[in-house]
N, C-alpha and C positions, 0 to 999 in steps of 0.2 A: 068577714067571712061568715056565709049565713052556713043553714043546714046544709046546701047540695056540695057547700066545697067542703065541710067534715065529713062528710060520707063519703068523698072522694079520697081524702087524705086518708081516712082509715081503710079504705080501700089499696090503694096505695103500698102503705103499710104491710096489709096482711098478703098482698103480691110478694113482697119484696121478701118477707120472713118463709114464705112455701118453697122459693129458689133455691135457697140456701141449701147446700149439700154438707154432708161432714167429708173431709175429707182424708183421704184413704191415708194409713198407715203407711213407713216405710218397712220393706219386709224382703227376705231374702229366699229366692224356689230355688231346691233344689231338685234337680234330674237326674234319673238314671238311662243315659241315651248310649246303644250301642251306636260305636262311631267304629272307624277301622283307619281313617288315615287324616293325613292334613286336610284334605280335601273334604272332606264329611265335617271334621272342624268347623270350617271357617265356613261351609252351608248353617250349619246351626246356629250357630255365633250369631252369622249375617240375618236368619230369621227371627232368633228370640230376642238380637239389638232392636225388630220392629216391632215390635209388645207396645202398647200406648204405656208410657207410665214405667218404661225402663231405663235405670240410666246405667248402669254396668253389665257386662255379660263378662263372666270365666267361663270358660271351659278346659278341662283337664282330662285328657286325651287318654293318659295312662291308667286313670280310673272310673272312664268311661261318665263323666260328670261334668253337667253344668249347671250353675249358679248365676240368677236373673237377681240381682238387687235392684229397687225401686217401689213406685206405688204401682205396685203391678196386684194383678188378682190371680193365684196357682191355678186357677181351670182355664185362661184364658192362657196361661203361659202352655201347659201341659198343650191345648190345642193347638197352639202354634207348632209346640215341637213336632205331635202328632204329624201335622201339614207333610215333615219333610222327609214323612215313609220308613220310617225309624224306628226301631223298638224302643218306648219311653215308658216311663214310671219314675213317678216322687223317689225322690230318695230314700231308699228303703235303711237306710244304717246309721245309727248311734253306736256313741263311743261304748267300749267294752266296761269301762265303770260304771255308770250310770244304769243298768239292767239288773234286775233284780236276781235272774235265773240264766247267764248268759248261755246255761249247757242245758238248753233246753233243748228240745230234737226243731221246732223252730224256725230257735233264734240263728244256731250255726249254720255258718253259711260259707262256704268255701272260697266262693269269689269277692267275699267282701273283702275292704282294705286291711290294712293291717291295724290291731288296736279296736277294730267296731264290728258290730255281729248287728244281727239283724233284726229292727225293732218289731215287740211283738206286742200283745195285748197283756196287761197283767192277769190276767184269768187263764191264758196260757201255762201255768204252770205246773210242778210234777203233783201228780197227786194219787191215793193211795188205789189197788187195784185191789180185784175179790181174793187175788191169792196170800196179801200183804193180812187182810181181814183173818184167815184162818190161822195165820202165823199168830196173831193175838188172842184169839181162844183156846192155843194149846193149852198155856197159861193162867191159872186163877191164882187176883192178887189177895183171897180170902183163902186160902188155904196152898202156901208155898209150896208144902209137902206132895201134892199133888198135881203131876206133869202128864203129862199123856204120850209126851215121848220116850216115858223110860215104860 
């Protein structure tokens, strides 16, 4: 083996190692799909079963959701649902323990299931207004004696 077949072999080589993909996680998308009947069902079902990289589709009809398990990727799933003229979005709802401020104006959500409200950013939460401010300079904690509401 002179020099032109090791240049080939690492050649070779370095082909063989740039192929190489990682491959995708397994992972579960959630949807929120207005559906209305059997029939809207089994359209959705039958289009998110064609996702490359799907192997289970749920769909639950009473709470307007389906579930894509596989090595699938959530923009290509969401665009499929898209496809079938639908109103769709990610699952917008976490369980009601897990939220830090569930009675935020929000998180509450009337049409969510039972048990989950609707996930929000934690920077979303209550925080103090200009009127809450004047409430605490009635008050000096140097001189208790002296209140401004009497």
């Amino acid at each position: 083996m002179g020099v032109g077949g090791t240049l080939e072999y690492i050649s070779d080589v370095l082909r063989s190692v740039k192929k190489r993909k990682k491959k995708k996680q397994i992972q579960t998308v959630s949807l929120k799909i207005r559906m209305d009947c059997e029939g809207c069902a089994r359209k959705v079902k039958s289009v998110l079963s064609s996702v490359k990289g799907a192997k289970s589709v749920d769909v639950d009809l009473k709470q307007q959701k389906a579930s894509v398990t596989g090595y699938v990727d959530a923009k290509k799933v969401l665009e499929a649902a898209k496809s079938t003229k639908k109103k769709v979005e990610i699952w917008p709802y976490v369980p009601y323990a897990i939220v830090a401020n569930p009675y935020v104006s929000q998180a509450y959500d009337k049409k969510a299931p039972p048990n989950h409200v609707r996930a929000i950013p934690v920077t979303a939460t209550v925080t103090e207004s200009t009127m809450d401010d004047n409430y605490t300079t009635m008050f000096s904690d140097e001189n208790p004696n002296a209140c401004s509401i009497m």
